[in-house]
Structure formats: C-alpha cells, structure tokens
MIDO-322944 format. One line per 2 residues: number of its first residue (from 1); their letters; for each residue y, x, z of C-alpha. Coordinates in steps of 0.5 Angstrom, whole numbers. Example, Ala and Ser with C-alpha at 12.3 -4.5 7.8 and 13.67 -1.06 7.14 Angstrom:
REM MIDO-322944
1> as> -9:25:16; -2:27:14
REM end
This chain:
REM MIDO-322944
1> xx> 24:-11:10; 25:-19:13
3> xx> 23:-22:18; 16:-24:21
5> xx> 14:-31:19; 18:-32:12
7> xx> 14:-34:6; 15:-28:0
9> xx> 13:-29:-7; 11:-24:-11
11> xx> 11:-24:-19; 7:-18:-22
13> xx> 3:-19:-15; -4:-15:-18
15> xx> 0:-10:-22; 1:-3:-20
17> xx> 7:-3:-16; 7:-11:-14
19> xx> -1:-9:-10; 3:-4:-5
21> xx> 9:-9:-6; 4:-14:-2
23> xx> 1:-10:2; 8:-8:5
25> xx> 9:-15:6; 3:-17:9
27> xx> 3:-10:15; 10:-14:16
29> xx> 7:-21:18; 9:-25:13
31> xx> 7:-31:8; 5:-28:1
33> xx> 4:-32:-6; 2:-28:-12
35> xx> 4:-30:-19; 0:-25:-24
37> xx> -2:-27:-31; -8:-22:-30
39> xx> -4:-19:-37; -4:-12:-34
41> xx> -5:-13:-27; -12:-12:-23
43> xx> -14:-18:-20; -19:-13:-15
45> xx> -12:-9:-12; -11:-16:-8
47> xx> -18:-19:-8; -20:-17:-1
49> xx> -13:-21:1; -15:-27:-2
51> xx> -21:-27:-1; -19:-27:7
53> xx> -13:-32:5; -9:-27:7
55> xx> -5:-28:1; -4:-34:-4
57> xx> -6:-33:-11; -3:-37:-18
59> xx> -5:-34:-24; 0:-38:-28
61> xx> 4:-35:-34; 12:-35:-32
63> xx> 13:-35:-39; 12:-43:-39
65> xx> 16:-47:-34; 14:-53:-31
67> xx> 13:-57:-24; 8:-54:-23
69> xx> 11:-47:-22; 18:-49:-19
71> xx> 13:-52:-14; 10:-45:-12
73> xx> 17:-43:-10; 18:-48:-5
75> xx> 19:-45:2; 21:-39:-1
77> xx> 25:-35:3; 25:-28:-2
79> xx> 22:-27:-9; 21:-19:-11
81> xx> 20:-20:-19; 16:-15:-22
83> xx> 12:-19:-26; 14:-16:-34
85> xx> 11:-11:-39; 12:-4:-38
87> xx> 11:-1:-44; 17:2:-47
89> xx> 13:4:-53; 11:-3:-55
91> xx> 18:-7:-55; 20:-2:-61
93> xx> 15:-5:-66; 14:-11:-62
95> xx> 21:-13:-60; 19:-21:-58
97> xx> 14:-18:-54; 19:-15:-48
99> xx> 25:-21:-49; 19:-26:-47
101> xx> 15:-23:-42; 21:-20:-39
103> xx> 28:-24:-40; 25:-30:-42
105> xx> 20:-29:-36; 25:-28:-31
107> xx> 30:-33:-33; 24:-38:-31
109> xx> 24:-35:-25; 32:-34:-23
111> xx> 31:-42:-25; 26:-43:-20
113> xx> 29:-40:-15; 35:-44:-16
115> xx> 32:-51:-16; 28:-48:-10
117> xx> 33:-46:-6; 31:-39:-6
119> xx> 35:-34:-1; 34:-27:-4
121> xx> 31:-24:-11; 29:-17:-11
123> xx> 29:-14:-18; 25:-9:-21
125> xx> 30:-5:-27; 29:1:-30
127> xx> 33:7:-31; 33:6:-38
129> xx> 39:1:-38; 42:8:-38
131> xx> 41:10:-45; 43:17:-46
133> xx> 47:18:-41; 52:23:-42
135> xx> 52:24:-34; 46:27:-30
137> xx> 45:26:-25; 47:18:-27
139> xx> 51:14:-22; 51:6:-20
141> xx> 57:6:-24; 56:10:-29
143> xx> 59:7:-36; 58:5:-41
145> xx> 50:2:-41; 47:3:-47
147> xx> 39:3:-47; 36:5:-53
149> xx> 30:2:-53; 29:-6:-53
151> xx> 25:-5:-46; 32:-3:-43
153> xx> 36:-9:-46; 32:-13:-43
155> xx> 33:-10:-37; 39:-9:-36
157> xx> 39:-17:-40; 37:-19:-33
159> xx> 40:-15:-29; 46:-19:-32
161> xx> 43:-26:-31; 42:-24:-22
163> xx> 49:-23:-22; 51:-29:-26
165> xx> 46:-34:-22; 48:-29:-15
167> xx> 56:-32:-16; 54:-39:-18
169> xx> 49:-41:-14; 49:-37:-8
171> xx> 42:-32:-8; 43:-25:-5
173> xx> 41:-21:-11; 38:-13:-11
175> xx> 37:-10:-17; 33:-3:-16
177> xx> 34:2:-23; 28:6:-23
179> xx> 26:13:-25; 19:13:-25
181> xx> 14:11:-21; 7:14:-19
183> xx> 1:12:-16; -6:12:-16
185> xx> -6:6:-18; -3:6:-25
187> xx> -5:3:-31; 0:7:-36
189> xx> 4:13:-37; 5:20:-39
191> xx> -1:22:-33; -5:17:-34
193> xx> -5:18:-41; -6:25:-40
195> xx> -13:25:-36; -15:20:-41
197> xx> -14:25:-48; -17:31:-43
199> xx> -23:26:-42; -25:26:-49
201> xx> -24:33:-51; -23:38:-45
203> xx> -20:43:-50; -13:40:-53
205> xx> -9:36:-51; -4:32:-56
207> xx> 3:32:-52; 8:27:-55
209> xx> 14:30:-57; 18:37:-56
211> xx> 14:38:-49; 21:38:-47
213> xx> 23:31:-44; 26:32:-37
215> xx> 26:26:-32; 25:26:-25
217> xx> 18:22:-22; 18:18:-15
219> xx> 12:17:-11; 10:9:-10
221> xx> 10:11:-2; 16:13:-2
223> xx> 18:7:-7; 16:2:-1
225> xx> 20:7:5; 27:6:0
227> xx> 25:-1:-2; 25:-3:5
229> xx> 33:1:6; 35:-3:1
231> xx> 33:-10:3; 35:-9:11
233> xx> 42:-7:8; 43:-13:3
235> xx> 42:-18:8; 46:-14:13
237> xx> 51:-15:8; 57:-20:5
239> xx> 56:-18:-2; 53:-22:-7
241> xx> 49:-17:-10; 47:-10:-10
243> xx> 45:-5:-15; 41:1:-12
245> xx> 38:7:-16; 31:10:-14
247> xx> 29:15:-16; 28:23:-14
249> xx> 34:29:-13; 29:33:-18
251> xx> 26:32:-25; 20:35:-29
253> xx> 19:37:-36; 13:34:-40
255> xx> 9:41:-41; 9:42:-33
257> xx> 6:35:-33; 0:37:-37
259> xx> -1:43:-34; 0:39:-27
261> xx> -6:35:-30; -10:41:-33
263> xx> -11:44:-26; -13:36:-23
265> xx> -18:36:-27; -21:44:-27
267> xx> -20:46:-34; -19:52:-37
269> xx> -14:55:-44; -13:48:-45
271> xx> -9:48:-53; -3:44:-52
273> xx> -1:40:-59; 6:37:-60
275> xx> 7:31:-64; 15:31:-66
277> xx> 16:24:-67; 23:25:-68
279> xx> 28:30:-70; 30:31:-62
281> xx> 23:32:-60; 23:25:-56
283> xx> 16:22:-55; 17:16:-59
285> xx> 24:13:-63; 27:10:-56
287> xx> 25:15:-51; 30:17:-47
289> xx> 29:24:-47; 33:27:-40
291> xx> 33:22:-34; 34:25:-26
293> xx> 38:19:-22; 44:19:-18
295> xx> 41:17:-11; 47:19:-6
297> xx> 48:11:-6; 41:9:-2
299> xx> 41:17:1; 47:14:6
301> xx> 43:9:9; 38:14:11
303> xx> 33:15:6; 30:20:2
305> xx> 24:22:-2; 19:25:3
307> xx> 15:28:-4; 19:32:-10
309> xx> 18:30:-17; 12:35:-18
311> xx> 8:33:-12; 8:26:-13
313> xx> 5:28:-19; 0:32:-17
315> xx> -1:27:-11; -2:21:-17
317> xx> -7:26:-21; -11:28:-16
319> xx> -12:20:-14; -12:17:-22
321> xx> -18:23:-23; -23:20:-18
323> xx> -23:14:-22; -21:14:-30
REM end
C-alpha cells in the first residue's frame, strides 16, 4: 500500500469500511490517526488499537475547521477520506444533511491537507456519480455524469474538487467509485435492513421496490486487496490523479438477496412484499435501479475479486447474523 514507517490518517476511521481500512495500515507498520465523529461510527472496531496506542484517536467533526484540525495532519504523508453520510435515502429528504457531512466536510479536509502539505489523498466515491447510465458495465470514462440522488452529486462534487486541488497544489489524488461494499461490519444497506425486518417477524419481509433492482456487491476483503493495486500504481505514476472503479464483474437482484438472507437465518415460506415507491420499481425516488462497474481498468494491474457478488453476500449474511 505505502511504505513502513508513514504517518496515515484516516477519516471515518470507526466506521464500516475506515476499521478494516486502519486494520490494513496497521499490519503494514504504519503510523495511524483517526478522525471519526462517532456519528455513525463505532468506537469499539478500533478500541483495542487505541487502547494499545497503536493508533491515534480524535474525535473531532470535520464539518468545523479550525487550528485544532489542520494540526492533526501535520507529518502526513497520506489521508484515506472515507468520513461521509452513506445513506443515499436520507440526502433526498435531507439534502443539507449530504453537502455538510460530504463536501463541505471534505473540502476541510482537502484544505487541511493543502496547508499540511499532504502527499496523497484516497478518496472514497460512489457509483452513484453515475447516475443511469445508458452504459453497463460503466467504464471510468463513461459521460455524461448524472447522479440522480443528492448522495451522488455530492460525490462526484468532490471528486471535482481532488482533481482541482491535485493540479494547483500538488497532492496525488486517488478517487475510487464504488459498487457496494459488504461486510460484516456494516451498519445499513439492503442485507442489514433485511435481517433486521426478519428478526421482527419471521414470516413476511417488506422489500423496497420492484424486487428487480440489479447491481453488483463486492467483498470489503476484496475492497482492501484492490485498494492496495490502486494506490501502488498512483505512487509509481506521474499522473496527478486516478479514478478507479471497484466493484465486481457480476450483479444481483434484490429478490436473491432476500432469499439469500431467508436461508442465513434458517427461515421457512417466507412472503416477500414489494413496496413500489415509483413507477419503475426503484427502492426509494434516487435509486439507481441497475448498477454493474466496469473494472477492466484496475483488473490490468493484476487484481480481482476473490468472491462473486453472491458470495460476498452470503459471506456478510452469515457474519451480520451473529450479531444483529
């Protein structure tokens, strides 16, 4: 990923994705500090690092920019942004929520780093700067960008602003579009909301939309294994930036994913129940209802998804069953 013996800061360190992100760091010898807000995140995914002073733990919010946080990133050498709000659902009925907690949030960031002299920031984007794309699989290059959903403006708002600050001032940006990242750590999303209905009644499961939706899901394993790739190319490279998609070469439609969950649980003539929000049978207005990745661009440099979309799934439903 980087050398031993650099100081890594990573944002969002306590959520779903920055914990393993910092667990990664952490088996590679480097120096850690978090920022997490504990908005979403869980403080006990990197407790034990802390606790050992392993790590560096700042529970600050990087909506506030002051002294205070351009400090923590001083001696940087790479941030890894992943601190935003992942609720696609909410920036449609709360809009303001999704420009302070992911541009206005990272813009502090990219400041921070500007002043700190940061070397290199990774960046967590969406697939949902996409929009509905009239290309699938979606390619890097695929134009024009049209999300659909506030979540993905604010997305690709910051993915404009990397670029920007990578040509003025000089810091390596890696921006990474995702596809759907599952673990057994994670807090939301359609399996975890899944289990959660099931729990409550054993006999009906409520499924957002036509059942129909189609998009691909990637393992956080296999998250980490192209996050490595990615970054060992940018630094070998004399570009100012790179976009990456990372997701998997398979998809998987809703209704599997409930049967998927139905068999984790051990449940029997489970009724499933469509709730059609909209005309087309999205989950919720905002939904990118089909969504499989092109990743030919990251495959050529040796990596690829260990699971398929299925499998991590079913790996994530047997993990997430033991603790919800």
């Amino acid at each position: 990923m980087v050398g031993e013996c650099m100081e890594a800061l990573v944002t969002g360190g306590a959520g779903f994705i920055g914990s393993y992100v910092v667990e990664e760091l952490v088996k590679r010898g480097l120096n850690v500090r978090v920022i997490d807000n504990l908005s979403s995140g869980n403080y006990e995914y990197i407790k034990g690092f802390v606790e050992k002073r392993v790590i560096e733990f700042y529970n600050v919010d990087l909506k506030t920019f002051n002294d205070k946080l351009v400090s923590i990133f001083e001696g940087v050498d790479v941030v890894y942004h992943l601190a935003a709000n992942p609720e696609v659902r909410v920036s449609v009925s709360e809009p303001r929520t999704h420009f302070n907690e992911n541009v206005l949030a990272s813009f502090n960031v990219l400041e921070a780093c500007r002043l700190s002299k940061v070397k290199l920031l990774v960046f967590t984007s969406s697939s949902t700067v996409y929009g509905d794309a009239k290309l699938i699989p979606t390619p890097e290059d695929y134009t024009p960008l049209e999300p659909i959903s506030v979540y993905g403006a604010s997305k690709l708002a910051v993915e404009n602003l990397i670029i920007t600050y990578s040509k003025l001032y000089g810091i390596k940006g890696l921006i990474l579009r995702l596809a759907n990242i599952v673990g057994g750590r994670q807090t939301h999303g359609v399996i975890v909301d899944f289990i959660k209905k099931l729990r409550k009644d054993g006999r009906k499961l409520e499924v957002l939309g036509d059942g129909r939706q189609k998009k691909s899901y990637l393992h956080i394993t296999d998250f980490i294994a192209a996050l490595n790739v990615a970054i060992e190319y940018l630094l070998e490279s004399s570009n100012n930036y790179e976009i990456f998609n990372l997701g998997n070469n398979d998809w998987i439609e809703v209704d599997e994913i409930a049967k998927e969950v139905v068999d984790g649980l051990g449940l029997k003539h489970v009724e499933l129940h469509h709730l059609n929000i909209t005309s087309d049978g999205r989950g919720w207005v905002g939904d990118v209802k089909f969504m499989l990745l092109a990743i030919d661009k990251i495959s050529k440099l040796g990596w690829k998804p260990r699971l398929t979309s299925r499998d991590a799934i079913r790996h994530t439903v047997n993990d997430l069953v033991k603790i919800l």
